[in-house]
N, C-alpha and C positions, 0 to 999 in steps of 0.2 A: 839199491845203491844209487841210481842214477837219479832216479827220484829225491832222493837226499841233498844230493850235491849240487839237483839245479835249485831245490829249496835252498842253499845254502848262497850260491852264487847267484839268483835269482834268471830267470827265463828273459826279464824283460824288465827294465829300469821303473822303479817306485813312479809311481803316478803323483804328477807335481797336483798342485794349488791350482784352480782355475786365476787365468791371467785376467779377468776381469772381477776377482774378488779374494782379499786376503782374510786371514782369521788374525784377529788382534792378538796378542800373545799374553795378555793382561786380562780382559773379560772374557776372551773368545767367541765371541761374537764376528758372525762373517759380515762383514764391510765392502760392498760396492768400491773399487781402486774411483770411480769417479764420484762416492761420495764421501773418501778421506775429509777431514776435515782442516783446517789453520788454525794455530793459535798468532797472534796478533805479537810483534816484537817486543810491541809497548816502548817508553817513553827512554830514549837515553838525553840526558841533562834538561837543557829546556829545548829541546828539537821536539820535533812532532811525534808521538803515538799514544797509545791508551793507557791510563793508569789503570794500575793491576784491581781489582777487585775478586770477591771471593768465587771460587768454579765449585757448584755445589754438585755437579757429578762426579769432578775429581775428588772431591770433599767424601762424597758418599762410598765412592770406591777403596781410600784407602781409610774410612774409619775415624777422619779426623781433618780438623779445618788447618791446622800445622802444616806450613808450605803448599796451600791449597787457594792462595789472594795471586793471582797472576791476571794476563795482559787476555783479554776473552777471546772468545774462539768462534770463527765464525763458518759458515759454509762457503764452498766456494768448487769448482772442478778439481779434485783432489789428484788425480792423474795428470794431470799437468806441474806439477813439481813446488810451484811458487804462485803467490796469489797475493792483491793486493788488500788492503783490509779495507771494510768499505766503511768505517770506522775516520781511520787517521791517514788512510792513503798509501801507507808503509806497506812496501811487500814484504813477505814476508815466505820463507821455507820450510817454515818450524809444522809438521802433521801430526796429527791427532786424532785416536780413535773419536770418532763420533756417538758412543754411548757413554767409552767411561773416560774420555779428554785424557787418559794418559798419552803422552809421546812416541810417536812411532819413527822409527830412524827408516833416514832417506833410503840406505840400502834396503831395507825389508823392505819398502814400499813399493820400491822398484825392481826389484829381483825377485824368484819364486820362492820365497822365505819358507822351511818348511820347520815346522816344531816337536821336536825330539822330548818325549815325556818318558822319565826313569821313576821303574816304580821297586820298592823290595820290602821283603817283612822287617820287622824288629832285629835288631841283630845282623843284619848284614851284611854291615859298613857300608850303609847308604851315605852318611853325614862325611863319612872317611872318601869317600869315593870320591863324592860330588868335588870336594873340597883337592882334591889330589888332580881329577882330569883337568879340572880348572887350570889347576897351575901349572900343567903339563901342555897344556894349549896357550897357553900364554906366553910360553917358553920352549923348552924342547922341541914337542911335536909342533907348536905352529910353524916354529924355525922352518924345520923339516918340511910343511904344506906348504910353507909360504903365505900362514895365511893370517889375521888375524881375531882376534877374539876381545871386547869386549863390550861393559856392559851399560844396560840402555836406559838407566836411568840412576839416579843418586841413590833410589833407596836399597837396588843389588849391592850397587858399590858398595852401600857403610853394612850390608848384614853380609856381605860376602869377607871383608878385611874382619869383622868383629866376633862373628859367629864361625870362621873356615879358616882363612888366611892365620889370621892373629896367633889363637890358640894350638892350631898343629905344625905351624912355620916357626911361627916365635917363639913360643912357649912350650912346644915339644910334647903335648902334653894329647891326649887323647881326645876326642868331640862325645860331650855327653847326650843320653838317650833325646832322642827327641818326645819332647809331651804331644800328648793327644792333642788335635785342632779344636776339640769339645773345648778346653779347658788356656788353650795358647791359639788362636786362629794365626794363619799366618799368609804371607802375598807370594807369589812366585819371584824367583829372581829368572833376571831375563838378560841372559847375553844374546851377541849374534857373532855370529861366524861368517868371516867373510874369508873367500879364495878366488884368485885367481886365475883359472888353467889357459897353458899356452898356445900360444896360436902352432895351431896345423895345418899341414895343407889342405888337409878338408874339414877345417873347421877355424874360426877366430878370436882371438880371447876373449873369455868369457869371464865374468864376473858374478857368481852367486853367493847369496847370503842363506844360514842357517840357523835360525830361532832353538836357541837350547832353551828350554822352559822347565826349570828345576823348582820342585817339592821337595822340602827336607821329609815325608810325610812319616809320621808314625806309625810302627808295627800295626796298633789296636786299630786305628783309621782303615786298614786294609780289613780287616775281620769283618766286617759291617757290608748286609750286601744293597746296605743305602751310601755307597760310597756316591753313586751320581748326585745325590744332592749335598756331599762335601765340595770342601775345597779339591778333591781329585776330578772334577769334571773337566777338567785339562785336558783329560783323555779323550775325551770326543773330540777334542779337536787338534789332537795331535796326527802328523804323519808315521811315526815311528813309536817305537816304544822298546826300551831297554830293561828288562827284566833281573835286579839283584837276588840269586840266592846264596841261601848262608848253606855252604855242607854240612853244617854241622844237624840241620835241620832235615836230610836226608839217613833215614835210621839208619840204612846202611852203609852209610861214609862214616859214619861215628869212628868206627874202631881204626880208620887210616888215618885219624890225624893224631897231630903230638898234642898231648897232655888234652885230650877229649875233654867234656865239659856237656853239659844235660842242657837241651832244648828248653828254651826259653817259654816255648808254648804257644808261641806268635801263630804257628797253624802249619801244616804244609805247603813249602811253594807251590804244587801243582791246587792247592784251596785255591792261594792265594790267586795266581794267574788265572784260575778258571771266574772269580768272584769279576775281576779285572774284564776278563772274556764276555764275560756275561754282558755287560755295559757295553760293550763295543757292539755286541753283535743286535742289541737293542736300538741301538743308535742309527746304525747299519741297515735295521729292517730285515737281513739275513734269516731265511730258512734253515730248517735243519739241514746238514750236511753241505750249505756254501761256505766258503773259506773266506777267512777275514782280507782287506787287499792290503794291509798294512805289512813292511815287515817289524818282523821282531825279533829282537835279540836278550836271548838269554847268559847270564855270565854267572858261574861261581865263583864268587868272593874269597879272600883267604889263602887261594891256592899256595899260600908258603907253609901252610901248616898242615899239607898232607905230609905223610913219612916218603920216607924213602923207597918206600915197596913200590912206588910208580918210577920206571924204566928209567934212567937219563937221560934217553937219547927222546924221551916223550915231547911230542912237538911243543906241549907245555911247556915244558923246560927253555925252550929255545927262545933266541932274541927275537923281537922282528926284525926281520929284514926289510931290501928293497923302502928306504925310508923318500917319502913322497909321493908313494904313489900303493897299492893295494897285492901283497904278491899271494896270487890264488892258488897255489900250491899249496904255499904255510894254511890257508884260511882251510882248506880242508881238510888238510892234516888236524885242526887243532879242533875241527866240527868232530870230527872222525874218533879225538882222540876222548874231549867230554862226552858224546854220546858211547861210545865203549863204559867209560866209568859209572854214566848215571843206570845203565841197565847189568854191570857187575855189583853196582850199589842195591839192586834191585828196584829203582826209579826209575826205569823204563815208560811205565805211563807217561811223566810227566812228559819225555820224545813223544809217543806217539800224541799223545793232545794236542803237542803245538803242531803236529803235521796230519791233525786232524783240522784241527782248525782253523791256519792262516796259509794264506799263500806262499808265503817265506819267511822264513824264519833260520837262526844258526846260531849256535852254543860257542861260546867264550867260558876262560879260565883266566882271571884277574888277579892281581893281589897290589893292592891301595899302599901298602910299608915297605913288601918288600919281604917283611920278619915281625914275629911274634913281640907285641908291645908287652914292656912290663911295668907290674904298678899302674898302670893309667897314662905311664909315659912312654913316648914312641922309643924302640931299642936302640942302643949305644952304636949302629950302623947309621941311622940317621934314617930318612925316607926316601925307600928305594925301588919307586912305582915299579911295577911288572905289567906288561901289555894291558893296564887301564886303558888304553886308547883304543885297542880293538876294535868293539863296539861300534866306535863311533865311527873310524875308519871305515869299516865293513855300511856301513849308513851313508856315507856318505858315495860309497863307489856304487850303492844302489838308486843313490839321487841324479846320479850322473857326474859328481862333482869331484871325483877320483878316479885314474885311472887304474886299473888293472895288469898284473904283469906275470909273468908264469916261468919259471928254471932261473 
């Protein structure tokens, strides 16, 4: 047990980004902070700066010369914040990765930005999820942090309103499968997280930023154990990683939900996470038997459509508390209470793997509605997140960037 709960609450705070090099959140490629790079203001009316001309690495990166004619980009000490263009003279604030010239925002550049990658099979409700914490951090919960959340470039903005916001906000209506990357390639959407925590007496406010680096990825994408050379290689260069399973995908959860329904086929979470593992531990260089230093969080999706045979008083059940800040009572009650279910389920392995495997890690029970959607539309309650934030929460009190609070 003790072993468990320090896995859960971690021993010792997540190991930040070295301060002399960030990972882009676009290529991932790590970048020397002094050799960020500028992009140039270019030219307002007839004043002075560069006219735009075509960036044929941004060009290359997204696929397409379409809003890819801007103002060039030049070298300069990229840790120093602002730089003059040696071009037209104009300083200039605007950084940019240096491989793939997308935009890197001032807070990631200067805070220990860290990148949180969510991964889950087919059937999830990865689409649903992604699309729910969003709006949950944007509102509610950030209220709550005080913090805010968004996103860092035009192309999240219009796939996040058209593909997320639009359809399950406006239209009520369900997010369909996501296609294979084989057949739909697709770019990451890229918010950050920024928060504030207060000054104390032994400590003064601080400002840190957190790189949400979101895949819609499809089920079949995760079956493949050439997933490093897909678009999931995010994961090498993520600090975190959030793990979606579907219960239904647990043979022995079947029979506790309403109106059961036959596995998709998408594979085992514990395939899944170990295929995932694999990649990490390759990247790592990790021998047999050292432990990943990442944490990770695992979360079962759905939790409104177990029956009733789970207790009411189940920490599951219950609100979060303590909003603002991390209360570690509830966190382990709620470790304590999925890990109960997943080895009554007879999915026990998949616990002992991840406490085979990483350093820390801690099980979540989510639910993205609220309530069981009908026809393809969300139910006549409307959408009614349940502890979606979790996760992230519990991530964030391991970055340092939340505190902790107990009774």
């Amino acid at each position: 047990m003790a072993n468990v709960l320090s896995q859960v609450l971690g021993g010792r705070p997540a190991a930040g980004r070295s301060k002399s090099a960030l990972t882009c959140p676009y290529c991932f490629e790590d970048v020397p902070r002094a050799e960020i790079a500028f992009r140039c203001l270019g030219r307002a009316g007839r004043g002075p700066g560069c006219a735009p001309i075509l960036d044929e690495k941004l060009a290359d990166y997204t696929g397409s010369t379409a809003g890819a004619s801007l103002p060039p980009v030049f070298a300069a000490p990229g840790n120093r914040g602002r730089a003059d263009c040696p071009a037209c003279g104009r300083p200039t604030g605007r950084r940019v990765c240096p491989e793939c010239h997308n935009a890197l925002p001032s807070a990631y550049c200067d805070s220990p930005g860290r990148i949180v990658a969510l991964v889950g099979a087919k059937n999830a409700g990865k689409s649903t999820y992604i699309a729910v914490l969003l709006h949950e951090l944007m509102n509610r919960v950030g209220g709550e942090l005080d913090a805010s959340l968004v996103a860092c470039d035009d192309r999240t903005i219009d796939r996040y309103r058209r593909d997320f916001a639009a359809p399950l906000y406006d239209q009520r209506r369900l997010l369909p499968t996501t296609p294979s990357a084989a057949t739909a390639p697709r770019e990451p959407m890229v918010f950050l997280l920024s928060r504030t925590k207060e000054a104390k007496r032994w400590r003064p406010a601080k400002t840190e930023g957190l790189a949400l680096v979101l895949f819609d990825t499809a089920g079949e994408d995760l079956r493949s154990r050439d997933i490093r050379d897909l678009h999931l290689r995010y994961l090498e260069a993520a600090d975190a990683i959030v793990f979606l399973v579907d219960p239904l995908e647990l043979a022995g959860a079947r029979g506790s939900v309403v109106a059961p329904v036959e596995p998709d086929g998408s594979g085992e979470p514990i395939d899944i996470i170990a295929r995932v593992t694999e990649s990490l531990r390759q990247k790592h260089g990790l021998r047999t038997g050292d432990h990943l230093p990442i944490p990770v969080a695992v979360a079962l999706t759905k939790i409104d459509a177990l029956t009733s045979s789970m207790e009411r008083q189940s920490a599951l059940h219950r609100t979060r508390a303590h909003p603002g800040m991390l209360d570690l009572d509830d966190r382990e009650s709620v470790h304590e209470q999925v890990r109960a279910l997943l080895h009554d389920w007879q999915a026990a392995p998949l616990d002992r793997y991840l406490a085979q495997q990483y350093d820390s890690y801690a099980l979540f029970g989510v639910s993205a509605l609220g309530a069981m959607p009908h026809d393809g539309q969300v139910g006549a309650g409307g959408i009614r997140p349940h502890r979606v934030e979790d996760p992230l929460l519990w991530l964030l009190h391991r970055f340092g960037m939340l505190d902790g609070a107990r009774g």
